[in-house]
C-alpha positions, 0 to 999 in steps of 0.5 A: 928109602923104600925099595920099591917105586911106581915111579923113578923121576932122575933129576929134582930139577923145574922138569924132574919136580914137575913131571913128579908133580903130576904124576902125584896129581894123577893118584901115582902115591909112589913116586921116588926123585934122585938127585945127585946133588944136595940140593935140588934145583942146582943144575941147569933149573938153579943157573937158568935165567927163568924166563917163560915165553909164549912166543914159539913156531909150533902151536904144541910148544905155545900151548904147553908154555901157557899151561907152565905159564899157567902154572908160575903164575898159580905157584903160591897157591898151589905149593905154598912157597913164593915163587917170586915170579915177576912176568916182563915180557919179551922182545923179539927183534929184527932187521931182516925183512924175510925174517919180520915176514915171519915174526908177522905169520908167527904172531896171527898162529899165536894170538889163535891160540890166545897169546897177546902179542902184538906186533909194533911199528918202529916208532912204537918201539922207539916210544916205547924202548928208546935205547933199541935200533932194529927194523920191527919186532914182535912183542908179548906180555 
C-alpha cells in the first residue's frame, strides 16, 4: 500500500465505492479505500434490502435517486459485473385523507422532474393488488 493518497474514502460499502468511482471518473488516479472488513459491502450496503425509489419530497433527493437509478440500470455495461438488478416498484399506501392530499401535491413535483408515478383510485389497486386494504396510494415504477 502507498503512503500516500489524493484521496482517502472509509468504508468500501454502495456510498464508499461510489464516491471512489467518481472521484476516479474525474482524473483523481489516487484514490485509496479502507475497509475494515475482509470483505466489502458487508455492512449495512451487504444487509440492505436494495431497493431504490424515486418518490421523495424534496426534488434534490428525487433527482439524485434517478442519477443512482440510472447508475443500477447501466451496472453491467458499466463495471462489468451483474448486478441482478430487477426494478418492482413501490407502493405507497395510505388511510388518511391529509396524508393522501400530500402524496397527490408530492407526486405532480415528481412526475416535473420525469418520475412516472401515478396515483390510483382504489378500485385500481384492489385490481391491481387484491391482498391490499387502504384508502389510496401513489404508485411508481
Amino acid at each position: 500500500m502507498a503512503d500516500t493518497a489524493d484521496v482517502i474514502i472509509i468504508g468500501a460499502g454502495l456510498i464508499g465505492l461510489s464516491i471512489a468511482y467518481h472521484v476516479a471518473s474525474k482524473g483523481i488516479s489516487h484514490v485509496v479505500v479502507i475497509e475494515k472488513e475482509s470483505l466489502w459491502g458487508h455492512g449495512s450496503s451487504g444487509r440492505s434490502a436494495g431497493g431504490v425509489r424515486l418518490e421523495f419530497s424534496h426534488p434534490s433527493a428525487v433527482k439524485f435517486s434517478q442519477y443512482g437509478l440510472e447508475m443500477f440500470r447501466h451496472f453491467d455495461d458499466l463495471f462489468g459485473i451483474s448486478a441482478s438488478f430487477n426494478p418492482c416498484g413501490y407502493l405507497f399506501l395510505t388511510r388518511d385523507p391529509g396524508q393522501w392530499k400530500v402524496m397527490q401535491d408530492l407526486s405532480l413535483m415528481q412526475q416535473s422532474l420525469g418520475v412516472p408515478v401515478k396515483c390510483l383510485a382504489p378500485q385500481e389497486v384492489f385490481y391491481r393488488f387484491p391482498y391490499v386494504s387502504f384508502l389510496r396510494c401513489s404508485r411508481s415504477p
